[in-house]
N, C-alpha and C positions, 0 to 999 in steps of 0.2 A: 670283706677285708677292710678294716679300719686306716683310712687315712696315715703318714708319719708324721711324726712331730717334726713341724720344720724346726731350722738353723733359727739362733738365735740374731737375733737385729745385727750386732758387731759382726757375724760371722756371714755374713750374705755376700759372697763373691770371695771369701777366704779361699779358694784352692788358689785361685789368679793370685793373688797377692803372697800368698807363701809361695809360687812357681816366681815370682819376680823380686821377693824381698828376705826370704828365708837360703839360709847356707851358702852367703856371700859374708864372709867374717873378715871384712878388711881392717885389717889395723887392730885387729880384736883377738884377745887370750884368753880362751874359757876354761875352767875344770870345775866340774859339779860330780858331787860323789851322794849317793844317796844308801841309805840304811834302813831297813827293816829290823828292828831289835824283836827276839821272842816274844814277847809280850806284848804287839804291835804296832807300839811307836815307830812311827817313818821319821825318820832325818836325814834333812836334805839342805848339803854346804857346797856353795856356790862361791868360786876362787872369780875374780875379775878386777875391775878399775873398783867397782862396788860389787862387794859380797855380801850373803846372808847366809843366816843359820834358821834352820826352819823346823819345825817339829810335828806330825799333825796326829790325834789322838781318836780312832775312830771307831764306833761304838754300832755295828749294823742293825743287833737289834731293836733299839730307839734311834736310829736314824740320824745319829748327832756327831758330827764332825768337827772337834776343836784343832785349831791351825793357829801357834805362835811362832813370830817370825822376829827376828833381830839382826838389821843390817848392820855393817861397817860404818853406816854414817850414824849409827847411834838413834836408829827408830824405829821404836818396839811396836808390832803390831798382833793384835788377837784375834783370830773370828772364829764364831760360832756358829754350825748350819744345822736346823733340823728339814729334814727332808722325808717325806712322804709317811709323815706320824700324822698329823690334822687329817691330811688328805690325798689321795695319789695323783702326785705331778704338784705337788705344792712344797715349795723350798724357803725357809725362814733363814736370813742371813743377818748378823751382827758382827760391825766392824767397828774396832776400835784402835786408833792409833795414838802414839805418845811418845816425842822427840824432847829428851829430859833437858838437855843442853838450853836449847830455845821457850820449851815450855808449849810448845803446842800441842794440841790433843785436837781428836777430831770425832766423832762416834758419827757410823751412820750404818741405818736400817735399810732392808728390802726385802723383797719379794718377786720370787718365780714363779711361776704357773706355766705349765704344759701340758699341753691334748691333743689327739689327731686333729693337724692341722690350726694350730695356736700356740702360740711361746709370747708370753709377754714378762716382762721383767719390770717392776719399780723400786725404787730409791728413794730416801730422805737423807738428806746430810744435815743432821740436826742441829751441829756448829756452825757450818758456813753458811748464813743467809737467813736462814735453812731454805734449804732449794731443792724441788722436788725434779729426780731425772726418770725418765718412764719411755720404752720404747715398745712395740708389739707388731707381730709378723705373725701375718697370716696365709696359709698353703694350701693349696688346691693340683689335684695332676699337675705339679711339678713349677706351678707357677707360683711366686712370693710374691710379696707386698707388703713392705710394714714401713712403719715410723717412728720416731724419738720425738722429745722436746724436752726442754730444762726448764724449769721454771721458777723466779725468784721471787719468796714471798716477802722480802722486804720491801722489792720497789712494786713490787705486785706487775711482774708482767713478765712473759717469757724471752727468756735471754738467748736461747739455741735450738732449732727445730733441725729438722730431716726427711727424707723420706728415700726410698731405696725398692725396688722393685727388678724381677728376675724369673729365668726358667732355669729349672736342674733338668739335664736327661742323666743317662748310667754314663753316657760318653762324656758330654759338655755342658758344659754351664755358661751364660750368661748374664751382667748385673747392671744395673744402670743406678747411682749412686747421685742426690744432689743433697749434697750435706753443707754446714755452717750458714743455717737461715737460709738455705737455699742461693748460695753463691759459689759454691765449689760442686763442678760435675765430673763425676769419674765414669767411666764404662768400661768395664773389665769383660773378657772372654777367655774361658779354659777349656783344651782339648785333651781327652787322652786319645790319641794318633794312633796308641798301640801298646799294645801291653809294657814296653818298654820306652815309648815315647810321651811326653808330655808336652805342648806346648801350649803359650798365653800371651794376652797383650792387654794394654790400658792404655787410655786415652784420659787424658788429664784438662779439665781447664776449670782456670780460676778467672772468676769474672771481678772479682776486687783488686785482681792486679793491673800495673797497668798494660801491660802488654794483652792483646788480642790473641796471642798464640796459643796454640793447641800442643800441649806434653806429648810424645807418643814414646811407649816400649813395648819390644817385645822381647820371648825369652823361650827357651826350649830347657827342656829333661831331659839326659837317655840314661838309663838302667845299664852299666858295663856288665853286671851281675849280681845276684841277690843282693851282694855284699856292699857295693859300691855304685856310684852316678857322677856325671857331669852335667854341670849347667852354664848356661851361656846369658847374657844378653843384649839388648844393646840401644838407646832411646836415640828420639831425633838431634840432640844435639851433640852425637858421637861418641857417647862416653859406653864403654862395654868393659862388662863384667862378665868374668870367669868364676866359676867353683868347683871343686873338687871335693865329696864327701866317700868316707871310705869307713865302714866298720870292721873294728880291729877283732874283736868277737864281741859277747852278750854283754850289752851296756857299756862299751867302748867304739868310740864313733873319733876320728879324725878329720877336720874339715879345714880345705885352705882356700882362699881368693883372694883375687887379684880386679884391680880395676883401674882400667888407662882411659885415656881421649884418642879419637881418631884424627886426627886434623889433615886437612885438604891442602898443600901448598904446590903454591907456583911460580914455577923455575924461571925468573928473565932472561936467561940464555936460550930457551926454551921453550917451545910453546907446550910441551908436556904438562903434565900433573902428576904430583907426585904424592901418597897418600902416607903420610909419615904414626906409628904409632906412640903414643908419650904417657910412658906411666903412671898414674896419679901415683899412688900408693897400694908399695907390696904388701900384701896382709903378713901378719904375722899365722900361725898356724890357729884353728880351737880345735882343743881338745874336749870332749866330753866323756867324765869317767861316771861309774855307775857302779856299784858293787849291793848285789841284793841277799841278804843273808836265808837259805830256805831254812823253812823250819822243818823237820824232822816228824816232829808231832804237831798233830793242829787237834785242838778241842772242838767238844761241841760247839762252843761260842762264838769262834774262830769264823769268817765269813771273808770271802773274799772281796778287798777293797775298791771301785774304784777311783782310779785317780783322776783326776781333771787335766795333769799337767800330759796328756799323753804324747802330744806334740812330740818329745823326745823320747818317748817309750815305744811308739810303733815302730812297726815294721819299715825299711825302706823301702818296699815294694807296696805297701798305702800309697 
């Protein structure tokens, strides 16, 4: 049995970080409705402070995927991926963006590559610098290893490196993370408890600030039912965060949070302690709508897509 393709470099220690930063929508109103037209353009419009229209045009058997996207702030972007037509686990990507107002534009190239046990990703940003960003993660029984760097070839010399290193089991994962030149170190851990429990924590410290201290959070899942969950959490400087996600049916998802300070006071009449809780800010609701048109007839040609963005397409029990 061959090796899996690990997680790509961005994504190492990703379940910890979506257990402590995903489906807390404070202060946040979302609605995204997406469309399958017969003919199999996807569109996908995203209601927020900033929205976009998105469109993506996919062609399985040449391997080519065009994606045009037009925000609310007025910037048109295009990409083009051919994927596993050269060779299998090789992905050609072209990005081109173009904000008419100001006049910027930006084009930049890359490349994927994957194999049991190898995911490397590189970039050119041909406008800016041009500066080459390349990261590669390598996997073995369960253990990662990879790194990043940026590199500028105008001043000729690298402006941002990384390195990141980890075990996956089927229950837990651990990551240990020291990014920006090597001054910020993160260490994340993820549990699933139980089939309806999830729990996680980070540890945080930045060596460029000035303070010595160590960030710490932790945060818990529980599954109420297929349908729905609650999550908690809460870091060392007292601030805790609540969420409540709830699916209303298929491709309708309701989610609310809330996040206050704990503060510690003490009574001068009193030698008590009294542990008062203080609002920061009550979320507004998100909403996330989804309406997917099925086709009735599907042709030869017809293949089924997938999507990248699945994040909000799976299941709540992933």
């Amino acid at each position: 049995m061959s090796a899996p393709i690990p997680a790509c470099y961005s994504d190492i220690g990703k379940a910890a970080s979506d257990l402590l930063n995903k489906d807390y929508p404070v202060a946040v109103f979302k609605l995204e409705t997406k469309n399958t037209a017969p003919n199999g353009v996807k569109n996908t419009k995203t209601g927020d402070i900033n929205g976009e229209f998105k469109s993506k045009y996919h062609y399985p058997k040449k391997g080519i995927t065009l994606t045009e996207t037009w925000t609310t702030n007025n910037h048109l972007n295009a990409q083009v991926e051919l994927e596993n037509s050269l060779a299998k686990g090789l992905k050609l990507d072209m990005t081109a963006h173009f904000q008419p107002i100001t006049g910027n534009k930006n084009i930049k190239g890359g490349l994927i590559f994957k194999q049991p046990g190898f995911h490397t990703k590189l970039y050119v940003d041909a406008l800016k610098g041009p500066t080459f960003q390349g990261d590669v993660v390598i996997g073995h029984e369960g253990f990662l290893m990879g790194g990043e760097a940026c590199y500028e070839f105008t001043d000729g010399k690298v402006t941002r490196y990384g390195v990141s290193a980890g075990y996956t089991a089927p229950e837990y994962n651990v990551t240990l993370k020291a990014t920006d030149s090597m001054s910020v170190y993160t260490l994340l851990y993820y549990h699933r408890v139980h089939p309806d429990i999830e729990a996680g924590a980070k540890a945080h410290w930045n060596t460029a600030s000035n303070s010595d201290s160590v960030n710490m959070e932790i945060g818990a899942k529980y599954f109420l039912d297929r349908d729905a969950f609650v999550k908690a959490k809460i870091d060392n400087n007292g601030r805790l965060g609540l969420g409540y996600t709830q699916a209303l049916r298929p491709g309708v998802k309701i989610s609310l949070g809330d996040e206050s300070e704990l503060t510690l006071r003490d009574e001068e009449s009193d030698d008590s302690e009294e542990l008062e809780l203080d609002p920061l800010s009550l979320s507004e609701p998100e909403l996330r709508f989804e309406f997917v048109e099925e086709l009735l007839e599907e042709s030869d040609d017809d293949e089924p897509d997938d999507d990248e963005d699945d994040d909000d397409d799976e299941d709540l029990n992933n």
